[in-house]
Each structure stands twice: as C-alpha cells, then as structure tokens.
MDTraj code that builds the backbone (N, CA, C; nanometers):
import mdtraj as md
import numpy as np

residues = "UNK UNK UNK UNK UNK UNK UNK UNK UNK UNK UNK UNK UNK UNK UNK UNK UNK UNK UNK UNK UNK UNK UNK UNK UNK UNK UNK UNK UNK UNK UNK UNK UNK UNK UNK UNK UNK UNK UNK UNK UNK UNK UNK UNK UNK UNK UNK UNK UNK UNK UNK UNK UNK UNK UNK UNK UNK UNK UNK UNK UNK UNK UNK UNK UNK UNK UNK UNK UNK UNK UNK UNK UNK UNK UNK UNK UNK UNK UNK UNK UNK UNK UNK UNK UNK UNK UNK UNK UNK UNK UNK UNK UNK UNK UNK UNK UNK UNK UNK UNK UNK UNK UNK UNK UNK UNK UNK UNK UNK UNK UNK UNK UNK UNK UNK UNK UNK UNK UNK UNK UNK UNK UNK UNK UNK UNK UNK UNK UNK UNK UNK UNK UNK UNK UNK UNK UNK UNK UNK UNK UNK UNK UNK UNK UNK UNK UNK UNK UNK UNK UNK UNK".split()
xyz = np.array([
    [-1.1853, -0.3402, -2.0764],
    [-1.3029, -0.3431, -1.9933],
    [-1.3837, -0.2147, -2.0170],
    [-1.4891, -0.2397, -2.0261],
    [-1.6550, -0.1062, -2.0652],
    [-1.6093, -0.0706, -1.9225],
    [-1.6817, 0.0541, -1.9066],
    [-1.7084, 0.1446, -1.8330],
    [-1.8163, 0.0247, -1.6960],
    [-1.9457, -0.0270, -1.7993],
    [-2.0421, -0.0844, -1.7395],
    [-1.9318, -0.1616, -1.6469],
    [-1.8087, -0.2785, -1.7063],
    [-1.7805, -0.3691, -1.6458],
    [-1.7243, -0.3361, -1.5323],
    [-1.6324, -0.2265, -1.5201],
    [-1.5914, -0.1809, -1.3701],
    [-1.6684, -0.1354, -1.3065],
    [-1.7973, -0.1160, -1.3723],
    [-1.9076, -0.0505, -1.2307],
    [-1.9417, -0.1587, -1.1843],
    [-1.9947, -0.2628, -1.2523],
    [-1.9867, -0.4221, -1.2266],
    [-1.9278, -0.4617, -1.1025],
    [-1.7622, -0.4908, -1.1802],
    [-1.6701, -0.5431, -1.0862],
    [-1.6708, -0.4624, -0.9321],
    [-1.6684, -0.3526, -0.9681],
    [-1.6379, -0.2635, -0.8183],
    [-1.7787, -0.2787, -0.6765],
    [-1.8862, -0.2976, -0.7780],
    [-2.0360, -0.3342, -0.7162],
    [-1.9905, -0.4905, -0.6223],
    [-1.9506, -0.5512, -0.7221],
    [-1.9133, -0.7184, -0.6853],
    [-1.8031, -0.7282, -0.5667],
    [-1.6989, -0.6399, -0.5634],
    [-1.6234, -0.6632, -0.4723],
    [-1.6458, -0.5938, -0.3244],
    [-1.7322, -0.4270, -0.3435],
    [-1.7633, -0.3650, -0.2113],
    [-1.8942, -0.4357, -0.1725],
    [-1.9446, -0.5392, -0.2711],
    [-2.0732, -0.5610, -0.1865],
    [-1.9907, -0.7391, -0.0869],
    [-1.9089, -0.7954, -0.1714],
    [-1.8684, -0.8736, -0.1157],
    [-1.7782, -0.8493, 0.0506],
    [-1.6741, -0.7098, 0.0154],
    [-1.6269, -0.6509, 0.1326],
    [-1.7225, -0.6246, 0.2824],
    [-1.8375, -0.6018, 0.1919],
    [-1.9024, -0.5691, 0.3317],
    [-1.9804, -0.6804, 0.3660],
    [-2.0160, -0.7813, 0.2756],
    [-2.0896, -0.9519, 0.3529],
    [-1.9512, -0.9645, 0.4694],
    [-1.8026, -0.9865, 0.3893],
    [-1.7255, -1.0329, 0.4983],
    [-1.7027, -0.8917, 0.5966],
    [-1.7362, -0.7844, 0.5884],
    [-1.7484, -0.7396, 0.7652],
    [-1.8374, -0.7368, 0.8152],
    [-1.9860, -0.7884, 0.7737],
    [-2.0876, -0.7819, 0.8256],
    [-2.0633, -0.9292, 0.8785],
    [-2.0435, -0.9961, 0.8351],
    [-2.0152, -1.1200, 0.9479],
    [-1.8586, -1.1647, 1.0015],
    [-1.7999, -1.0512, 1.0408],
    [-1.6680, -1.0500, 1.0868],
    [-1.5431, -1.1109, 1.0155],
    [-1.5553, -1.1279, 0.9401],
    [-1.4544, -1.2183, 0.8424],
    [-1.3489, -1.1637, 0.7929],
    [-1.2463, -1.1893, 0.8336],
    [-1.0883, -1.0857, 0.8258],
    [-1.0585, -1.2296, 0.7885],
    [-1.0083, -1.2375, 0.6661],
    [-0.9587, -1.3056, 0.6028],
    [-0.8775, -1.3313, 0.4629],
    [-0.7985, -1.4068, 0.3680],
    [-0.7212, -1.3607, 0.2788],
    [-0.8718, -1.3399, 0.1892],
    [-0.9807, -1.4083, 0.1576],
    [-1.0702, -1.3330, 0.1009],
    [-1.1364, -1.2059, 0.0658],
    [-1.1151, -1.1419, 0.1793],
    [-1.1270, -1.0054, 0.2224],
    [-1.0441, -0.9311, 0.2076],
    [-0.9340, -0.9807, 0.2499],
    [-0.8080, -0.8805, 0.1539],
    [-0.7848, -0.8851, 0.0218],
    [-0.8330, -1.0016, -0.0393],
    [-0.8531, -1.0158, -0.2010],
    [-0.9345, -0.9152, -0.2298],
    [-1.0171, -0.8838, -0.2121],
    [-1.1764, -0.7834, -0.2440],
    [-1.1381, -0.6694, -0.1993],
    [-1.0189, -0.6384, -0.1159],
    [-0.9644, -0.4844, -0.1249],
    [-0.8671, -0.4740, -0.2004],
    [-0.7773, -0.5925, -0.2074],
    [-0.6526, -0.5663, -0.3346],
    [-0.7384, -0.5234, -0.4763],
    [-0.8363, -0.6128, -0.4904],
    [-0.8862, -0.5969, -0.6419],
    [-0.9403, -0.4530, -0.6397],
    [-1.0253, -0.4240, -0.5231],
    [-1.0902, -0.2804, -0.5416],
    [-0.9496, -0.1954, -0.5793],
    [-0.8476, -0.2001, -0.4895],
    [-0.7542, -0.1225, -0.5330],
    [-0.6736, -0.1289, -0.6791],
    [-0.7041, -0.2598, -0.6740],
    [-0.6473, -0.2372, -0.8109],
    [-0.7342, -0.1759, -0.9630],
    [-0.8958, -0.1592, -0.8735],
    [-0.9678, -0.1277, -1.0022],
    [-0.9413, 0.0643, -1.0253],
    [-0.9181, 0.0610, -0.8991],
    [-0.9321, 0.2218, -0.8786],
    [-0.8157, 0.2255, -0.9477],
    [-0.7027, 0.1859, -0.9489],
    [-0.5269, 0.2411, -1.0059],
    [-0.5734, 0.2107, -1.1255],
    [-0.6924, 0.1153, -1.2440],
    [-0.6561, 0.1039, -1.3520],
    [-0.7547, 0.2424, -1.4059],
    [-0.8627, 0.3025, -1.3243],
    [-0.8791, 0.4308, -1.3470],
    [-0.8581, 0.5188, -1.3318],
    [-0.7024, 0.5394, -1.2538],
    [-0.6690, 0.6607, -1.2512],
    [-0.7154, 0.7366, -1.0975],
    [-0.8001, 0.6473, -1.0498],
    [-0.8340, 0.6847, -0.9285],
    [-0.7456, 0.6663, -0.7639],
    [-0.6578, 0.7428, -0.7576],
    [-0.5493, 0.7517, -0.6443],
    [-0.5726, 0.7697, -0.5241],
    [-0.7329, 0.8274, -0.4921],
    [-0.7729, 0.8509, -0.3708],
    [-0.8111, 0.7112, -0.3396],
    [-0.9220, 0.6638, -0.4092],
    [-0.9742, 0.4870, -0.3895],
    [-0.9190, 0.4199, -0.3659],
    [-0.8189, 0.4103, -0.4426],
    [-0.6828, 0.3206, -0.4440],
    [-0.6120, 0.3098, -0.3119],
    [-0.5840, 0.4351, -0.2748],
    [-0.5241, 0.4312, -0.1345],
    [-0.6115, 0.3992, -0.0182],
    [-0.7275, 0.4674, 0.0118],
    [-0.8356, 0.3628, 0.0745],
    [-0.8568, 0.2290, 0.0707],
    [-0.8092, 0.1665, -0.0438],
    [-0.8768, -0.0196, -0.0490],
    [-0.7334, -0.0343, -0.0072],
    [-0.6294, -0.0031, -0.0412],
    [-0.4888, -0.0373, -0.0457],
    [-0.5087, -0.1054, 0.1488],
    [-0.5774, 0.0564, 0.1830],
    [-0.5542, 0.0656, 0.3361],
    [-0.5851, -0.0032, 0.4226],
    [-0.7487, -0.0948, 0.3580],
    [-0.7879, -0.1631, 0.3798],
    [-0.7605, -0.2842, 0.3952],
    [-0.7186, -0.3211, 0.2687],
    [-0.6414, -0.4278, 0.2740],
    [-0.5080, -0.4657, 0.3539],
    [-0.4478, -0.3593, 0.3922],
    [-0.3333, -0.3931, 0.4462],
    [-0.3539, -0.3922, 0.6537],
    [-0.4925, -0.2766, 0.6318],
    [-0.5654, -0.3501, 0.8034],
    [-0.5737, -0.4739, 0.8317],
    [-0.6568, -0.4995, 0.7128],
    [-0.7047, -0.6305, 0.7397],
    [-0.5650, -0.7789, 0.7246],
    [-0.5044, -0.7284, 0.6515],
    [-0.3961, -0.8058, 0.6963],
    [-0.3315, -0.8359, 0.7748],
    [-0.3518, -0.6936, 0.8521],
    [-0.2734, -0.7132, 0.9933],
    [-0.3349, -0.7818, 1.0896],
    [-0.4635, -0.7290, 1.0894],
    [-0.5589, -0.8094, 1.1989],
    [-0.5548, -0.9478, 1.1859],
    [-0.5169, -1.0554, 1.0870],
    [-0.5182, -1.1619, 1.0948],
    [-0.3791, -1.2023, 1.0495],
    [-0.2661, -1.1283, 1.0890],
    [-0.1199, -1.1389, 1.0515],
    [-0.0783, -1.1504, 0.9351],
    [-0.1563, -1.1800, 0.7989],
    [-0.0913, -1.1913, 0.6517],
    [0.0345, -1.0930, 0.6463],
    [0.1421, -1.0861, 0.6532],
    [0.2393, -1.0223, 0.6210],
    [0.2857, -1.0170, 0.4984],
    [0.2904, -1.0942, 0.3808],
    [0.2932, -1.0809, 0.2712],
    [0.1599, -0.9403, 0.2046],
    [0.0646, -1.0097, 0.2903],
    [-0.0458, -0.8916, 0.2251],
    [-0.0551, -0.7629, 0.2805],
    [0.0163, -0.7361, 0.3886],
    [0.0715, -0.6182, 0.4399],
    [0.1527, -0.5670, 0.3803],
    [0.2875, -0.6123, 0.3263],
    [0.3758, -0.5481, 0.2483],
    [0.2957, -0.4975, 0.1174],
    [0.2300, -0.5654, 0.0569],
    [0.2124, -0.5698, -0.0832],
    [0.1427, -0.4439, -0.1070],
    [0.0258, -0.4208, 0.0191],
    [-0.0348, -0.3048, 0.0508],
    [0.0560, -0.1688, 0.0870],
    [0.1223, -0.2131, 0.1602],
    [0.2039, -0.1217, 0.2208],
    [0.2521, -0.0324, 0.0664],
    [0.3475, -0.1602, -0.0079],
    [0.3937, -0.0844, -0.1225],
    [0.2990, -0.0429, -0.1807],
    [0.1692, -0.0470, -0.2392],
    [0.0727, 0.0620, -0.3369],
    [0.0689, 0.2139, -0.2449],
    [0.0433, 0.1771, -0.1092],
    [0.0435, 0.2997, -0.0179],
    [0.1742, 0.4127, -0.0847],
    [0.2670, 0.3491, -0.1096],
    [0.3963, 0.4333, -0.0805],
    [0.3768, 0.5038, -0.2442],
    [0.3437, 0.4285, -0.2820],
    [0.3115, 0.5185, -0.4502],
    [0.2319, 0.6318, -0.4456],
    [0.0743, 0.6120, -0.3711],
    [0.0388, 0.7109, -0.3457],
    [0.0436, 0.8238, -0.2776],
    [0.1395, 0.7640, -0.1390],
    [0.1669, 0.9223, -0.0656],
    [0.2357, 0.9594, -0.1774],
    [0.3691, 0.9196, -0.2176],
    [0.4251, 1.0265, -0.2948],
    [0.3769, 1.1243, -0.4449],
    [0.2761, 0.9797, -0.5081],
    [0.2630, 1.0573, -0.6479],
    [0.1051, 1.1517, -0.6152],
    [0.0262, 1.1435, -0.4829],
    [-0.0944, 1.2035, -0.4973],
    [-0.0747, 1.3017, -0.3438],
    [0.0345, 1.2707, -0.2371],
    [0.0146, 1.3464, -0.1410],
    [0.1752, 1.4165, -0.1603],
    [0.2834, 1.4304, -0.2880],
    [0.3732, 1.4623, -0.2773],
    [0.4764, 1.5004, -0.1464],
    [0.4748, 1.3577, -0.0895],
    [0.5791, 1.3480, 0.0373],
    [0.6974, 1.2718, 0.0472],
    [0.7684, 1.3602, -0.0429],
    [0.9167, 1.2013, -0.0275],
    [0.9604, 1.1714, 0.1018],
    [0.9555, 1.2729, 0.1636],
    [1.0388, 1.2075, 0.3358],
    [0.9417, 1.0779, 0.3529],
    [0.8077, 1.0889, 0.3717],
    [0.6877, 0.9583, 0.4084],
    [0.7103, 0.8736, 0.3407],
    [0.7153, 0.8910, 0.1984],
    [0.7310, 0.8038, 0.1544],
    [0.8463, 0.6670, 0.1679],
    [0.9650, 0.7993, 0.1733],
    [1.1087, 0.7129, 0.1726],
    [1.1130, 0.6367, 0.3484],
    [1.0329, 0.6542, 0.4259],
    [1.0111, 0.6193, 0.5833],
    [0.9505, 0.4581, 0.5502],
    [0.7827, 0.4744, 0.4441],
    [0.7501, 0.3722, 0.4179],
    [0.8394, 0.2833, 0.3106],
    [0.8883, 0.2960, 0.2235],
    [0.9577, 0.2546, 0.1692],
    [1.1039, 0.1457, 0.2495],
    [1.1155, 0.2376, 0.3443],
    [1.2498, 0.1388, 0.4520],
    [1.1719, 0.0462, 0.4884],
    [1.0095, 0.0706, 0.5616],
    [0.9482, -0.0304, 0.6547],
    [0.9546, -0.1547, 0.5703],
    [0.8449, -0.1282, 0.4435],
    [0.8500, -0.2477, 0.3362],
    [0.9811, -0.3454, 0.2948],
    [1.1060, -0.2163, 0.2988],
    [1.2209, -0.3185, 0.2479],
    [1.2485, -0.4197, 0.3588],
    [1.2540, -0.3648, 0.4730],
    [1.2684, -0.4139, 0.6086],
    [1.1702, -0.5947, 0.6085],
    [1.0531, -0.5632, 0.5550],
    [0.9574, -0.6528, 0.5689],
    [0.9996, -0.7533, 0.4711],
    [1.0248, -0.6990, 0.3734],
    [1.0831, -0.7916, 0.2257],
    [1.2389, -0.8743, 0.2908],
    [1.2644, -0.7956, 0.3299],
    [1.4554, -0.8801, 0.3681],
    [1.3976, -0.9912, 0.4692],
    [1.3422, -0.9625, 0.5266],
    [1.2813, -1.1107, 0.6069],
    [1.2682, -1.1833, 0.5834],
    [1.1665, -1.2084, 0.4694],
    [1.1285, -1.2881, 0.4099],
    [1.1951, -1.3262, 0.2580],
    [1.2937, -1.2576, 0.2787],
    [1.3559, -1.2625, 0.1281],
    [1.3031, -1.2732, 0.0066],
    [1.1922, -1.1419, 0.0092],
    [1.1285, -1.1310, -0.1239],
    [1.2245, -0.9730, -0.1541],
    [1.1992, -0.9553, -0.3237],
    [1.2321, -0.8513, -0.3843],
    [1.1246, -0.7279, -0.3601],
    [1.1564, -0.5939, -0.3780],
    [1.0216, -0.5369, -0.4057],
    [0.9399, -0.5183, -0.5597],
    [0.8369, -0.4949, -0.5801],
    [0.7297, -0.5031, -0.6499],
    [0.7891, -0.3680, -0.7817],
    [0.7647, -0.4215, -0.8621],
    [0.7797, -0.2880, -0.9731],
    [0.6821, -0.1921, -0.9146],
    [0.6294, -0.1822, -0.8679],
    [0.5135, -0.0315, -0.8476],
    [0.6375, 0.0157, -0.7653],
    [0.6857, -0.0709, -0.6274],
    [0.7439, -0.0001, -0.5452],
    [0.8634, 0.0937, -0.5764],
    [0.9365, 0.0322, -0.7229],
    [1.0710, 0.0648, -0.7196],
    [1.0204, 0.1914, -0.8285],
    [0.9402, 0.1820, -0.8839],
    [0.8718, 0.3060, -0.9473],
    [0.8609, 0.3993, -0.8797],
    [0.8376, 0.3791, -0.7204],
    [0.8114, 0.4922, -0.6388],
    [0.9696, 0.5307, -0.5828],
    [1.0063, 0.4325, -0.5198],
    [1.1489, 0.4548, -0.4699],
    [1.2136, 0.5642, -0.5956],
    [1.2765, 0.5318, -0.6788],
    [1.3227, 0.6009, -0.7830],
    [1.2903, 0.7570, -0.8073],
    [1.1634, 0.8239, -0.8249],
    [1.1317, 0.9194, -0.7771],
    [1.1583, 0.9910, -0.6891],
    [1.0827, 0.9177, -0.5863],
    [1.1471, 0.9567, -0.4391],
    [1.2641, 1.0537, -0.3883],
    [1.3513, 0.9470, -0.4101],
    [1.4913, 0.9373, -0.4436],
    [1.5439, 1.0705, -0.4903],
    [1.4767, 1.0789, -0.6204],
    [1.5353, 1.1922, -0.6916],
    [1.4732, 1.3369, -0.6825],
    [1.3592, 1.3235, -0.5728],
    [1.2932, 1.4724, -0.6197],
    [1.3828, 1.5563, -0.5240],
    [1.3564, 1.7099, -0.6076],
    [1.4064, 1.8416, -0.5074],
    [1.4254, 1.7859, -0.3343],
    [1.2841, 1.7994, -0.3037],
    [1.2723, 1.8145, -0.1708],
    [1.3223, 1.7250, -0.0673],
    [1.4071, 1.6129, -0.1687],
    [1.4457, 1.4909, -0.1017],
    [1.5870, 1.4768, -0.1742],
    [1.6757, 1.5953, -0.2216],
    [1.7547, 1.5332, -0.2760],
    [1.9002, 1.5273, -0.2067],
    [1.8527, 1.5945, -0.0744],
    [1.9937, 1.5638, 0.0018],
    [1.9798, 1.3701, 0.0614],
    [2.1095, 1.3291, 0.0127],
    [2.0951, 1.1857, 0.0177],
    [2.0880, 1.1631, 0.1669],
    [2.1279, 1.2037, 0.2537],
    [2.1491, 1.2060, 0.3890],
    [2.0201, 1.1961, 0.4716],
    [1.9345, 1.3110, 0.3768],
    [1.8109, 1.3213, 0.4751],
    [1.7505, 1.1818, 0.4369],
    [1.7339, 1.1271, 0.2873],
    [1.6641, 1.0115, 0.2566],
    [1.6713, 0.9118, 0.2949],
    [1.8387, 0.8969, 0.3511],
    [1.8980, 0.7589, 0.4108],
    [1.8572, 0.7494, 0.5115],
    [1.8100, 0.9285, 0.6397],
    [1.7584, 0.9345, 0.7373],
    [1.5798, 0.8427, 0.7764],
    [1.5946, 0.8515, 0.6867],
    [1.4173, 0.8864, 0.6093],
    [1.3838, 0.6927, 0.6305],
    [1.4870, 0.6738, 0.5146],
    [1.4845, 0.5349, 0.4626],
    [1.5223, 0.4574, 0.6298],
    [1.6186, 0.5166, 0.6656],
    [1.6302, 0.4104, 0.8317],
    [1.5641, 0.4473, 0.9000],
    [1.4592, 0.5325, 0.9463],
    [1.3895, 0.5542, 1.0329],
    [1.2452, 0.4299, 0.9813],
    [1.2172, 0.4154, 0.8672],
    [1.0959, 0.3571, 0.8248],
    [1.1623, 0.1782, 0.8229],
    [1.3278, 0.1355, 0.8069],
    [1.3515, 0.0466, 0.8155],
    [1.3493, -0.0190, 0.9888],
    [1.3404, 0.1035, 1.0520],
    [1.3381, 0.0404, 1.2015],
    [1.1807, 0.0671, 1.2829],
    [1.0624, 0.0797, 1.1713],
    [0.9337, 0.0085, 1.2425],
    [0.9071, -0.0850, 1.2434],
    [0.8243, -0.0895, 1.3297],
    [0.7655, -0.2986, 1.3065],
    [0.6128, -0.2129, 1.2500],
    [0.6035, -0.3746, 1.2275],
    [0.4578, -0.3843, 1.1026],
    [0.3138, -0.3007, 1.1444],
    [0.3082, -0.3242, 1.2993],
    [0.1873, -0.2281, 1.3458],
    [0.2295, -0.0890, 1.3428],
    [0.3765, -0.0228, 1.3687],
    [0.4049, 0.1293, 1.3512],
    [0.3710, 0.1546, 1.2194],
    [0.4556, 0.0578, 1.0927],
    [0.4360, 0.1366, 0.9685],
    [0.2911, 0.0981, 0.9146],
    [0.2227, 0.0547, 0.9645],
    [0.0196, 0.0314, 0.9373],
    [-0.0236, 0.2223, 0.9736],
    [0.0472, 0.2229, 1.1162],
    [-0.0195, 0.2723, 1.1915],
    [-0.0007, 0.4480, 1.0639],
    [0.2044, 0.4485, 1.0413],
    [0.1894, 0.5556, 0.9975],
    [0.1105, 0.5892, 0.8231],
    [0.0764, 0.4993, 0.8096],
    [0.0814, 0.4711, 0.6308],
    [-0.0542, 0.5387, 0.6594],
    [-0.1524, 0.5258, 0.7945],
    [-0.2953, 0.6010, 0.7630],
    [-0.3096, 0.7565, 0.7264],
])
top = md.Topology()
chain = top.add_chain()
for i, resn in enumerate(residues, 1):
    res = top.add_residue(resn, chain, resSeq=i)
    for name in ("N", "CA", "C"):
        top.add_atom(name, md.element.get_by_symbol(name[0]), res)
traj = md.Trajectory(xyz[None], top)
C-alpha cells in the first residue's frame, strides 16, 4: 500500500467513525472502522493511534455488549501498554482479564497477545514469577467493565 492509500483508507474509516457517532450508532460497524483504524496505525508503526482506535473500539463494544470485540481490543491494548508504555505488571493484569474472557468462551488467545504475554513474562521488572501470577490473577478476577475501565 502507497503512502496516498493509507491516507485514503484512514480518511474513509474516521470519516465513516464519525457519520456513525454523529448519528449514535454503536454498532459492529463501528467497531469495524476502529479495528481497521487500528489496524492501519500498527501497520505504520504508529502505537499511539493504535491504542486510541484499539480503545475505541473496545468502548464501543462494550456499550453494545460485543464481547468478542472487547477481548480482541482488549488484546492489541495489552501490546501496547507494554511495548510503548513499558508496564509489565498492567500489562500482565490485562492479560489475566482477556484470558479470563477467552476461557468463557473457549477461544484461544490471538498471536499479538501471546507476543505480548511472552515478553511480559520475561522482562527484569516482572521477573519475579510470583509478582506476575499476582498480576495475572488480579486482571483474571475483573469483569469486562473493570478491565475497559483499567485498559484507559
């Protein structure tokens, strides 16, 4: 993709984001048009954007219950606290919530996520296993509006 085409695409999806909040529309459409924004920002390298649409998307999921599209969000979130706000404890907190959300529904997590977990996991500041497991069960025992609430 040109340069032109993601200015394109990104034009196409925030102008679409804001038709559906200008006429109230919380819907999987709307969370489509923040997944994609987010995903345009991660294919440039852009980690701040990314986590904004991520965030977005995973509001708006909540507001109309998508729980699949909450997790999915949730997990890009957890990539970025750790690889752009270097926080393994947060991370490994969000990381429990998501698994928590996944065992429910008996989905796996997402290669981004286990990309993050793995890290996590292993850095300095997180490498007493104890604190992580702390970390990891404290984020496995929110419900979906706490870990929204902390992921902002």
């Amino acid at each position: 993709m040109t340069e032109v085409d993601y200015a394109r695409a990104r034009a196409f999806y925030e102008e679409g984001l804001q038709v559906a909040d200008e006429l109230g529309q919380k819907s999987e459409f709307a969370i489509s048009l923040a997944i994609n924004l987010a995903e345009l920002a991660a294919e440039r390298g852009n980690l701040m954007r990314f986590a904004d649409s991520a965030l977005v998307a995973c509001e708006t999921a909540r507001s109309v219950g998508d729980k699949e599209s909450i997790t999915a969000a949730l997990s890009c979130i957890c990539v970025v606290v750790f690889c752009l706000k270097e926080k393994p404890k947060a991370t490994a907190h969000l990381l429990g919530a998501v698994k928590r959300m996944r065992e429910t529904r008996h989905s796996a997590f997402s290669a981004s996520t286990r990309s993050a977990r793995e890290p996590c996991r292993c850095d300095p500041r997180c490498s007493d296993q104890e604190v992580f497991a702390a970390a990891w069960a404290r984020g496995k025992a929110m419900t979906i509006d706490e870990a929204v609430a902390y992921a902002r």
